[in-house]
C-alpha positions as CSV (number, residue, x, y, z in Angstrom):
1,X,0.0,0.0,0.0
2,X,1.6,3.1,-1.1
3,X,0.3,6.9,-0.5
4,X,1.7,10.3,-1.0
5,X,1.4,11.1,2.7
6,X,4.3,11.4,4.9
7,X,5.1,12.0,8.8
8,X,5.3,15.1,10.2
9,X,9.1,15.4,12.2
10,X,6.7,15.0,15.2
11,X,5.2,12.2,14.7
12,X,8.4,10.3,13.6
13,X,10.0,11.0,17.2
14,X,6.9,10.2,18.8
15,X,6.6,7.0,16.9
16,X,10.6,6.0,17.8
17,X,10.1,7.1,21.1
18,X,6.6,4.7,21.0
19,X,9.2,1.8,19.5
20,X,12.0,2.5,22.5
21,X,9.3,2.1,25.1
22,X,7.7,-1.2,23.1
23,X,11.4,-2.4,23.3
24,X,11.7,-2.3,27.0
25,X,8.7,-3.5,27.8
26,X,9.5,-6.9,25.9
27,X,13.0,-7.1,26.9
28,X,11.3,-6.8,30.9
29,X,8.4,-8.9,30.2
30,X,8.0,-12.4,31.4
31,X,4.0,-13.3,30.3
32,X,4.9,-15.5,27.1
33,X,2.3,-14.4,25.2
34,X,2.3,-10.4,26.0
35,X,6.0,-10.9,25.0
36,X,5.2,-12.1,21.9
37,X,2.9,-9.7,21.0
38,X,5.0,-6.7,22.3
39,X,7.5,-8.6,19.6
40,X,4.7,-8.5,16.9
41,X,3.9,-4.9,17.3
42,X,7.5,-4.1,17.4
43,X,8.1,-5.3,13.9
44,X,4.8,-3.8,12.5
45,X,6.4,-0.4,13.8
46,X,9.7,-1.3,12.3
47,X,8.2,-2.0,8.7
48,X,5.9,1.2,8.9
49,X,8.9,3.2,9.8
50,X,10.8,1.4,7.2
51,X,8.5,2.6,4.7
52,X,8.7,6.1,6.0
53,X,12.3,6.7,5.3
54,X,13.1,5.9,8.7
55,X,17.0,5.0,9.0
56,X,18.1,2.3,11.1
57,X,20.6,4.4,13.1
58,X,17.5,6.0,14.1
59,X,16.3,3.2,16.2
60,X,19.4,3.3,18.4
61,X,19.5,6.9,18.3
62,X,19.1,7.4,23.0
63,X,16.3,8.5,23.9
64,X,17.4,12.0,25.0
65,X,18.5,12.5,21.8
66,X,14.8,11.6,20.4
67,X,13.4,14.2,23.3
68,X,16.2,17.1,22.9
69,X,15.1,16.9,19.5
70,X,11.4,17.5,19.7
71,X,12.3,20.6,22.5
72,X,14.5,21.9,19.4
C-alpha cells in the first residue's frame, strides 16, 4: 500500500520514542504471550517506519536524543 502522505518530524520522534518504550517493555516482560505480542507490534512499527524513510541508526538513536530533538 503506497500513498503520498508522509510523517510530520513529530510524529516520527513520537513513533521511535513509541518503539523505544515497546522495546523495554518486551526485553522486561515475562508473560509469554504479552512478549510475543510486544514482539509482533515491534516489527509492525519497524516495517511502517521502514517505509517512512526511517534510518536504522534511528532506532538506536538514546532517547534524549529523540526528546532534545522535539524541544528543538
Amino acid at each position: 500500500m503506497t500513498n503520498d502522505s508522509s510523517l510530520t518530524p513529530e510524529q516520527r520522534d513520537g513513533l521511535l520514542e513509541t518503539y523505544h518504550d515497546l522495546l523495554d517493555l518486551a526485553e522486561t516482560c515475562r508473560v509469554p504471550a504479552v512478549s510475543a505480542a510486544l514482539r509482533g507490534a515491534l516489527a509492525e512499527l519497524r516495517v511502517a517506519l521502514d517505509g517512512q524513510g526511517v534510518e536504522l541508526e534511528d532506532y538506536y538513536r538514546p532517547r534524549t536524543a529523540l526528546r532534545l530533538a522535539r524541544a528543538a
